[in-house]
C-alpha positions as CSV (number, residue, x, y, z in Angstrom):
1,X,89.3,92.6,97.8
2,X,90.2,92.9,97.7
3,X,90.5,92.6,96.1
4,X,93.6,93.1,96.6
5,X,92.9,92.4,96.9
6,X,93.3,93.6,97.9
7,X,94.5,94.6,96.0
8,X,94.6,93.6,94.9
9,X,97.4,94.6,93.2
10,X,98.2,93.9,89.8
11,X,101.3,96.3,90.0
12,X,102.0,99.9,90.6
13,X,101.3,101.2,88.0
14,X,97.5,100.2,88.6
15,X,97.6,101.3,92.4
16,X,98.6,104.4,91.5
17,X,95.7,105.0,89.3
18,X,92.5,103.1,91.1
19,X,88.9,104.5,90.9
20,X,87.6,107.0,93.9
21,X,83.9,105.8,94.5
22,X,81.4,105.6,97.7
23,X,80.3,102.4,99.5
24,X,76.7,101.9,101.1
25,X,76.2,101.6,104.7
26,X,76.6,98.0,106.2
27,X,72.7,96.1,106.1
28,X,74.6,93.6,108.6
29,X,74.1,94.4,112.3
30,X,77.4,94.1,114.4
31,X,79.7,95.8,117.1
32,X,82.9,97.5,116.7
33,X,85.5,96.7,119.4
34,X,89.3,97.0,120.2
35,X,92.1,94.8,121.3
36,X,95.3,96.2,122.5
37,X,97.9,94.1,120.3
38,X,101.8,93.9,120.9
39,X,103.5,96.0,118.0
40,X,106.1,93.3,117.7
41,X,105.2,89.2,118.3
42,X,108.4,88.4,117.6
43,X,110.5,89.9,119.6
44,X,111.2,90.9,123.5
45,X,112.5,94.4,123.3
46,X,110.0,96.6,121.8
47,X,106.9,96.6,124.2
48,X,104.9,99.2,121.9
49,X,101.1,98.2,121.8
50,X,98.6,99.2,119.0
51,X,94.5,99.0,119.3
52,X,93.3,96.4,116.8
53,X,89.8,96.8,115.3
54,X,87.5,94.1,115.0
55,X,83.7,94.1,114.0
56,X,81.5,90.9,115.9
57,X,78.1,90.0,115.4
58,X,76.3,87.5,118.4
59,X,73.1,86.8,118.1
60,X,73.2,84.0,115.7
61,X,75.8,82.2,117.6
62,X,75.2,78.9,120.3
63,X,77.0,79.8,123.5
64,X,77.0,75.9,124.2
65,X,79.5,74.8,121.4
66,X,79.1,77.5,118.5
67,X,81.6,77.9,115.8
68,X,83.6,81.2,115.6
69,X,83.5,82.3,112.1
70,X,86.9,84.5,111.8
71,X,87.3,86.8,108.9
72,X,91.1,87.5,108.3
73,X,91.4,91.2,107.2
74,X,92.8,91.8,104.0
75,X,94.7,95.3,102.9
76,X,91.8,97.6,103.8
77,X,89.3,98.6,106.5
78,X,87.5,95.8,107.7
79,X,84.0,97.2,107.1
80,X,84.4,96.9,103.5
81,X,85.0,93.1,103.6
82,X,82.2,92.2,106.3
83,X,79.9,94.5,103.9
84,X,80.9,92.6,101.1
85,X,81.5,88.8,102.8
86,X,77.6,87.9,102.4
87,X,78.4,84.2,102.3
88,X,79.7,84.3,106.5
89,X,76.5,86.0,107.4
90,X,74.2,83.6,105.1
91,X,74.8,80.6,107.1
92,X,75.7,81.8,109.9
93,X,72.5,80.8,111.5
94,X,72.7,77.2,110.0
95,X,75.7,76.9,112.1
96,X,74.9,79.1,114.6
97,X,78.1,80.4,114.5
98,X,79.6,83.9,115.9
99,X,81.1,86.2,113.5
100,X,84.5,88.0,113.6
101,X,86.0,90.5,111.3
102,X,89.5,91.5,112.2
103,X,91.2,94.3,111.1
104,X,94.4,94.0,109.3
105,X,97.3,95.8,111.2
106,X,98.4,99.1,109.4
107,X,95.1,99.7,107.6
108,X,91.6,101.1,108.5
109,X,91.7,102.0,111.9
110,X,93.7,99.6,113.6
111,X,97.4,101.2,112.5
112,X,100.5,101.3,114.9
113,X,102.1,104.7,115.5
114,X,99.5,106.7,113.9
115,X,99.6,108.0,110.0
116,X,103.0,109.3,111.2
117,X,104.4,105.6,111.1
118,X,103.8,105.5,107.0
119,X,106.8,108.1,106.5
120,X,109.5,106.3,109.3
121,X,110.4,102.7,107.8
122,X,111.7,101.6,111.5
123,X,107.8,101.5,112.6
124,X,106.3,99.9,109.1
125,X,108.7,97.1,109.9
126,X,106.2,95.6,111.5
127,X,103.8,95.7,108.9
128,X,104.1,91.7,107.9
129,X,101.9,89.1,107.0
130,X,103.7,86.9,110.1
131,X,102.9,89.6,112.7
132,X,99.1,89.7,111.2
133,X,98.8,86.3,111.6
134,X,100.0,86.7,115.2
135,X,97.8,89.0,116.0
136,X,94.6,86.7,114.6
137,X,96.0,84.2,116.5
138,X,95.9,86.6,120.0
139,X,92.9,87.9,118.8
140,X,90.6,84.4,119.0
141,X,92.7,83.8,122.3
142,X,91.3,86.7,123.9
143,X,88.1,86.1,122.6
144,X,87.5,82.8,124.2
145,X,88.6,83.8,127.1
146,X,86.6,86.4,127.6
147,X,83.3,85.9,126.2
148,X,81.7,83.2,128.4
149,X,80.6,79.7,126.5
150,X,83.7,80.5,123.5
151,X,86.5,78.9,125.3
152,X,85.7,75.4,123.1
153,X,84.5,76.9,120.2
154,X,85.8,75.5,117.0
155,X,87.1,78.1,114.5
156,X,86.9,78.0,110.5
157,X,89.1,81.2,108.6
158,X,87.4,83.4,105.9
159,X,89.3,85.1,103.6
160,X,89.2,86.6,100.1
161,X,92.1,87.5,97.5
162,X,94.7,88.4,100.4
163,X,92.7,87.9,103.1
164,X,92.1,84.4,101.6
165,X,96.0,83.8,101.9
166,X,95.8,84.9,105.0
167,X,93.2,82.4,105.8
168,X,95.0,79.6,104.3
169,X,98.4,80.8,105.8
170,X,96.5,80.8,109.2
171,X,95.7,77.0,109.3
172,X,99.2,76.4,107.8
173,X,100.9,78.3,110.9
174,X,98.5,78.3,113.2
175,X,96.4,74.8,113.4
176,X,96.5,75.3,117.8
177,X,93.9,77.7,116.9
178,X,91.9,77.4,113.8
179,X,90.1,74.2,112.4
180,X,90.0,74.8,108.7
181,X,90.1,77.5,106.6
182,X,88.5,78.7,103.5
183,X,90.7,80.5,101.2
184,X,88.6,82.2,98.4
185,X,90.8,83.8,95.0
186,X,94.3,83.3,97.0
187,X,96.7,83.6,94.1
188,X,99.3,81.9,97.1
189,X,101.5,81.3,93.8
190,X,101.7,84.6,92.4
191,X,104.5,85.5,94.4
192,X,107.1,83.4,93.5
193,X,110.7,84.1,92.0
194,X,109.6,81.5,89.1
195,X,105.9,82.6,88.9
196,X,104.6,83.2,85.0
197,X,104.5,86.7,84.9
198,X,102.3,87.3,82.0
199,X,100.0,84.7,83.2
200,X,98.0,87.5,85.3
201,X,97.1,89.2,81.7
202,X,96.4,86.3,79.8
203,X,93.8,85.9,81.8
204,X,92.2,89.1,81.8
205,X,92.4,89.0,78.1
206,X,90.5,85.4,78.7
207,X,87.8,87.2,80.5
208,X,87.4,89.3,77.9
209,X,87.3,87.3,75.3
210,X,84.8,85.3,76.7
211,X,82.4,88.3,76.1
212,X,84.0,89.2,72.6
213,X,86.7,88.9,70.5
214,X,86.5,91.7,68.7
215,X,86.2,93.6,71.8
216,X,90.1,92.3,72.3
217,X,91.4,92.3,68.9
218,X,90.9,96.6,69.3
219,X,92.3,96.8,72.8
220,X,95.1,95.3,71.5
221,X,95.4,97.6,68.6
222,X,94.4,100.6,70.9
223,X,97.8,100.8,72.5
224,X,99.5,101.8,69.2
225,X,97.0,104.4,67.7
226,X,97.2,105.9,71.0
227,X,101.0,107.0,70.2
228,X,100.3,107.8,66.8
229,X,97.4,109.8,67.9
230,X,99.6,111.6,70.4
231,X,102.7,112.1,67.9
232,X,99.9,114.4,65.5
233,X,99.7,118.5,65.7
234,X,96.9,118.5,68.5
235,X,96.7,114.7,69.0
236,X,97.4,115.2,73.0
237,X,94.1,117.4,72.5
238,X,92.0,115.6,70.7
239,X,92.9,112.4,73.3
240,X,92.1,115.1,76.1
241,X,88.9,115.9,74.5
242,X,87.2,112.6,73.5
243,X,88.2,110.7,76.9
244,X,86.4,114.8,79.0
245,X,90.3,114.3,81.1
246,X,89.7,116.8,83.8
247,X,93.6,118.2,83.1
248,X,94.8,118.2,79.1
249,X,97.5,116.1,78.0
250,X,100.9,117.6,77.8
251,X,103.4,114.8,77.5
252,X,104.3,111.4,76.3
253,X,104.2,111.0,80.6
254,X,100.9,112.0,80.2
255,X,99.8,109.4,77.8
256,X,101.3,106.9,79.9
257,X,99.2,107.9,82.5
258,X,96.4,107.4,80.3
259,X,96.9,103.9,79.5
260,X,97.7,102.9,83.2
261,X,94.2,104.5,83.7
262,X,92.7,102.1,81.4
263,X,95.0,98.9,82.2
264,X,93.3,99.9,85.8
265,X,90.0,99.6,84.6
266,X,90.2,96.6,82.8
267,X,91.8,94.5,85.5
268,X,89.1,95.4,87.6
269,X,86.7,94.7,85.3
270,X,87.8,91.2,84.9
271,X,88.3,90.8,88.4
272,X,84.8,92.1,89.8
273,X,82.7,90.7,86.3
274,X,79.8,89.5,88.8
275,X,76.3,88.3,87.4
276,X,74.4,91.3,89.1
277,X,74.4,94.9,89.8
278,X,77.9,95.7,92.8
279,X,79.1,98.0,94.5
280,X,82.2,96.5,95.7
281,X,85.2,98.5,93.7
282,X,82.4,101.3,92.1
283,X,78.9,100.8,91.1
284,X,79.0,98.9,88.4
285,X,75.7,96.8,86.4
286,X,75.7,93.4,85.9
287,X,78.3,91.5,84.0
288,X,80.3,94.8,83.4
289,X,83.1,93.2,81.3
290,X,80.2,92.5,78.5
291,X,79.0,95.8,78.7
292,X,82.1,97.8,78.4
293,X,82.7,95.7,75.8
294,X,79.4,97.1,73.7
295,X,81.0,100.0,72.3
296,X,83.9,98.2,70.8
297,X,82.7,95.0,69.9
298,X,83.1,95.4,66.3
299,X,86.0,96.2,64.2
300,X,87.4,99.4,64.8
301,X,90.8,101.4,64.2
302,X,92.0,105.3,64.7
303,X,89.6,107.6,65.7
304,X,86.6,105.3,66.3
305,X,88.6,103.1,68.0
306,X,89.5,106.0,70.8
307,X,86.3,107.1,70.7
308,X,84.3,103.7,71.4
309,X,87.7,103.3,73.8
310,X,86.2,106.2,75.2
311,X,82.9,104.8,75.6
312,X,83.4,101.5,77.8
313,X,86.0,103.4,80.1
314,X,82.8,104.9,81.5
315,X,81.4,101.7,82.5
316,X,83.5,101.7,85.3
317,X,84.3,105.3,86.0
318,X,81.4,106.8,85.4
319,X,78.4,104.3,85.5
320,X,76.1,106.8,87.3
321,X,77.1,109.2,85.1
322,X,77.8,111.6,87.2
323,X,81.4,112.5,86.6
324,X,81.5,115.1,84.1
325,X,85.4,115.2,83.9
326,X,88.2,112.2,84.6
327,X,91.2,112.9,86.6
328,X,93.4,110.0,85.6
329,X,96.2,111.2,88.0
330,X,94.6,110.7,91.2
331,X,92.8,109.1,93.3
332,X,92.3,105.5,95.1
333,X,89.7,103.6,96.1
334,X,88.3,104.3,99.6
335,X,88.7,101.6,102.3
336,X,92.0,100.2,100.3
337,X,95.0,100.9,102.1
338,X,97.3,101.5,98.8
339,X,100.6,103.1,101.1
340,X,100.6,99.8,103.3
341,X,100.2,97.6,100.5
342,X,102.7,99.2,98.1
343,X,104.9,98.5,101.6
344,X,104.1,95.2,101.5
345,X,104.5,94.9,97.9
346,X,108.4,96.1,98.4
347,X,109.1,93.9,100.9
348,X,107.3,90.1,101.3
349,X,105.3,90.5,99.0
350,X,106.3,90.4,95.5
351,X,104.2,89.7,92.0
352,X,106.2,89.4,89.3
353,X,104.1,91.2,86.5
354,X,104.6,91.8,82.7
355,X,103.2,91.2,79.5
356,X,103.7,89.4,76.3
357,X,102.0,91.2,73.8
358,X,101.1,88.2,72.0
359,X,98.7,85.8,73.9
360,X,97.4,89.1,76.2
361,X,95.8,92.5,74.7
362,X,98.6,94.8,76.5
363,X,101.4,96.7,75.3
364,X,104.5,94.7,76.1
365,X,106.5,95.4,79.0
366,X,108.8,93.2,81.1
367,X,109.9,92.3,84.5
368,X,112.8,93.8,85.9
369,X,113.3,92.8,89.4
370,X,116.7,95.3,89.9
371,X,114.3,98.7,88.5
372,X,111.7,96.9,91.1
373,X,113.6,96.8,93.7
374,X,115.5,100.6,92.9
375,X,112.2,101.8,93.1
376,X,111.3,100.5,96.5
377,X,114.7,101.7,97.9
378,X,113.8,105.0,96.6
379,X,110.0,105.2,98.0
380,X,110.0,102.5,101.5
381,X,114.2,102.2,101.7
382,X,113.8,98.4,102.0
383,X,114.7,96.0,99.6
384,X,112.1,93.3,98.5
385,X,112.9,89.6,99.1
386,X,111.2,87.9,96.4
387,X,112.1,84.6,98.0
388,X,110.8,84.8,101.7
389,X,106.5,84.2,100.6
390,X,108.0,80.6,99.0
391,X,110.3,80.2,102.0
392,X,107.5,80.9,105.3
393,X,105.0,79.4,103.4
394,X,105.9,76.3,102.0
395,X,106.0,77.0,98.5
396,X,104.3,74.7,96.3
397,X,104.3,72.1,98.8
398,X,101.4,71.7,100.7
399,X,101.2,68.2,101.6
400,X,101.6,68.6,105.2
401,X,98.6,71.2,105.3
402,X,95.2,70.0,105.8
403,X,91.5,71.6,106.1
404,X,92.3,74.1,103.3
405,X,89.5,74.7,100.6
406,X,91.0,77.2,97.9
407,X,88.6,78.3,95.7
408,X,88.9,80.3,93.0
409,X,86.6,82.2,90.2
410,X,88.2,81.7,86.4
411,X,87.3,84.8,85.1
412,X,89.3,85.9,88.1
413,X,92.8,87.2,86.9
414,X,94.0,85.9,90.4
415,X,93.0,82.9,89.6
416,X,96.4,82.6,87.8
417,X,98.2,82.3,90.8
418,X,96.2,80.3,92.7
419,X,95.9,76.4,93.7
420,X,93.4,75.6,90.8
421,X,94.3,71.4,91.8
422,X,93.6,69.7,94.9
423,X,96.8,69.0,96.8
424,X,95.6,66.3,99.4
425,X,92.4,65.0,100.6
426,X,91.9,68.1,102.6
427,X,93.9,70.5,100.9
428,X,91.0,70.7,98.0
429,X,90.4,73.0,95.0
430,X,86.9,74.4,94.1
431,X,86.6,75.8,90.4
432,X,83.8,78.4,89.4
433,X,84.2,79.0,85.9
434,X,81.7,81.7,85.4
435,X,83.1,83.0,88.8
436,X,84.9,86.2,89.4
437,X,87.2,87.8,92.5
438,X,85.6,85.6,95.5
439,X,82.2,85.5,94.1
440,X,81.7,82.3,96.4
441,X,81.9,84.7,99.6
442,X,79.7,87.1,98.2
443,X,76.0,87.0,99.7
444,X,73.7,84.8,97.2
445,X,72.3,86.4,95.1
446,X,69.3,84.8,92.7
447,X,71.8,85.8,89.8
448,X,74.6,83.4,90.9
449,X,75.6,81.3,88.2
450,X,75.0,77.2,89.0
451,X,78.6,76.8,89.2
452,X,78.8,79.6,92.5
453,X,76.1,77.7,94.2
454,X,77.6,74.6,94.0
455,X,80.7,75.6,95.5
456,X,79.5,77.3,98.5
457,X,77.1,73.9,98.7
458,X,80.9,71.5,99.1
459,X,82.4,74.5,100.9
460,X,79.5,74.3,103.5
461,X,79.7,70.8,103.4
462,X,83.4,70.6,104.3
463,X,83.0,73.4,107.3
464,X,80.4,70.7,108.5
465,X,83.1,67.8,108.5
466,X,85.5,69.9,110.2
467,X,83.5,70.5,112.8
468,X,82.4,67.6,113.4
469,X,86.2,66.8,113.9
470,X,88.2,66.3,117.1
């Protein structure tokens, strides 16, 4: 996710503030293994090793010419994406391919140094996308040459949100070892110096107002009745009452909190608006952007506003309805790693992230790269580089790539960074417009709009050309 991501994601604010919920155990049947990894690819002085995690699964796979299917792990423990990657294990046994899910460096499991390693910034420096890559690519060498009948098996990337730049990045850096790559809601062009940085809420608004319009006309006008609801004699109370807030509002830091809670659940919304029932961020029905939207889909202002507010924030926190209280301080999403993400967020990684006001349905707020990059001094003591993602990988030039599908969901906020145009004759785009955060490597489902279908029909149909391919 990953959603972020992922993230993955949005900004700190929102990772700070993300949804605790429990996943369901794998239905997939695989095998957990470890490969010791160098700490630093890059270097010859530092001859530290770490144990990398990866999940692999057999016994669809031809051991005379077979395809290795390689997942590359995104900002989280690997079992939540191969749970959640339905799409590799569907046709898998069309193309009798063996599966591989490797674990990200510095999340789930597979993390150098230990937890300690997360408090000394001379060990996280090796927490990069280059050194991940590195490791993929030592990871499939290893692989063939040890599992007997891999040594001339074509590989094809899989990757979603980060794990789908990954993917794509992989191929880029890497074609010695993988064939083509499928890059699924890989907003590559989010982190830029010149990216649009409101361009990530306009289309979350979008994906909103696709399900109502008056649902966004009183977000919009939520953000300033919740100040003049605060400012009143007991208004931090009555806000602590309607929304059942675990601990009562004492502040104007306090009502900030509240709003990052709810900016958190409507970016996920829009991100993770799939056709059917999921499980993938918190359980969540079908289509839960239109159904938050159901309590404030008609005109609304002061009190009923915060009340019907009130209302769809449940939807996402509390769709079992089993949370009798909401703790909007704390607490992250299992499986995500949000420490080594904000890392990687202060250092390569860099979204620039505000909005307007106008065209998008949140409070305005700008980008200010120096009270960024004070604050990553502050909490990582590095300095990010908002330059380097552009620089290693190539920018907006992709011509010299090839046997890249990006494919991206536009109800998707991530969608606003990604490669929405085909670059080449094999650097192609795939557009599901009733698609969210990577539906297309979601499982099918007999929910999945036309559009999600067809895409995974072409992306299939690609995998089969590359193959095919010297």
């Amino acid at each position: 996710m990953a959603f972020h991501s992922s993230v993955l994601l949005k900004s700190k604010k929102i990772q700070k503030n993300r949804k605790v919920s429990k996943f369901s155990t794998s239905d997939y049947n695989y095998k957990t293994e470890y490969f010791t990894q160098k700490v630093d690819h890059f270097g010859f002085v530092n001859q530290d090793t770490y144990q990398q995690r990866y999940l692999i699964a057999d016994q669809y796979w031809d051991p005379n010419g077979g395809p290795i299917f390689l997942y590359t792990g995104n900002e989280g423990d690997i079992t939540l994406f191969c749970n959640n990657t339905g799409f590799m294990w569907d046709i898998a046994p069309e193309f009798k391919a063996m599966l591989i899910f490797a674990e990200h460096r510095y999340y789930g499991t597979s993390i150098p140094y230990g937890q300690t390693a997360f408090k000394d910034p001379k060990k996280m420096n090796f927490l990069t996308s280059e050194q991940a890559l590195a490791d993929y690519a030592v990871l499939i060498k290893h692989i063939k040459s040890s599992i007997p009948g891999s040594s001339q098996s074509k590989v094809i990337a899989f990757g979603g949100s980060y794990g789908g730049m990954l993917a794509a990045w992989f191929r880029m850096k890497y074609p010695n070892v993988v064939q083509g790559s499928l890059a699924a809601s890989a907003p590559i062009w989010t982190f830029r110096k010149e990216a649009d940085c409101d361009a990530f809420d306009r289309t979350v608004t979008g994906t909103f107002r696709k399900s109502s319009s008056a649902c966004v006309d009183n977000i919009k006008a939520l953000w300033k009745t919740l100040n003049t609801t605060a400012s009143q004699a007991s208004g931090l109370s009555k806000l602590s009452e309607i929304f059942h807030l675990c601990k009562p509002l004492k502040s104007a830091d306090d009502v900030t909190t509240l709003k990052n809670w709810i900016v958190s659940a409507l970016v996920y919304l829009a991100m993770v608006d799939y056709p059917y029932p999921s499980k993938f961020l918190a359980p969540l029905p079908a289509w839960p952007v239109k159904e938050t939207c159901r309590p404030i889909s008609t005109p609304l202002n002061g009190d009923n506003l915060i009340i019907g507010t009130a209302k769809a924030m449940n939807v996402f926190y509390n769709y079992t309805g089993s949370t009798s209280c909401f703790d909007i301080g704390s607490g992250d999403i299992p499986n995500l790693g949000i420490s080594g993400w904000d890392y990687q967020s202060c250092t390569e990684m860099v979204a620039p992230s505000c909005s307007n006001g106008k065209t998008d349905m949140f409070e305005k707020s700008a980008w200010d790269f120096k009270e960024y990059t004070n604050g990553c001094l502050k909490n990582w003591k590095v300095k990010p580089d908002i330059n380097w993602i552009e620089t290693q990988y190539w920018g907006k030039n992709l011509s010299a790539a090839s046997n890249i599908i990006f494919s991206n969901g536009l109800l998707d906020p991530w969608s606003s960074g990604g490669v929405l145009k085909s670059q080449s004759d094999s650097v192609v785009a795939i557009l599901i417009p009733n698609g969210a955060h990577h539906l297309d490597l979601r499982g099918s489902n007999k929910a999945d709009p036309a559009d999600v279908v067809s895409a995974r029909n072409q992306e299939k149909k690609y995998i089969a050309t590359w193959l095919k391919s010297p």
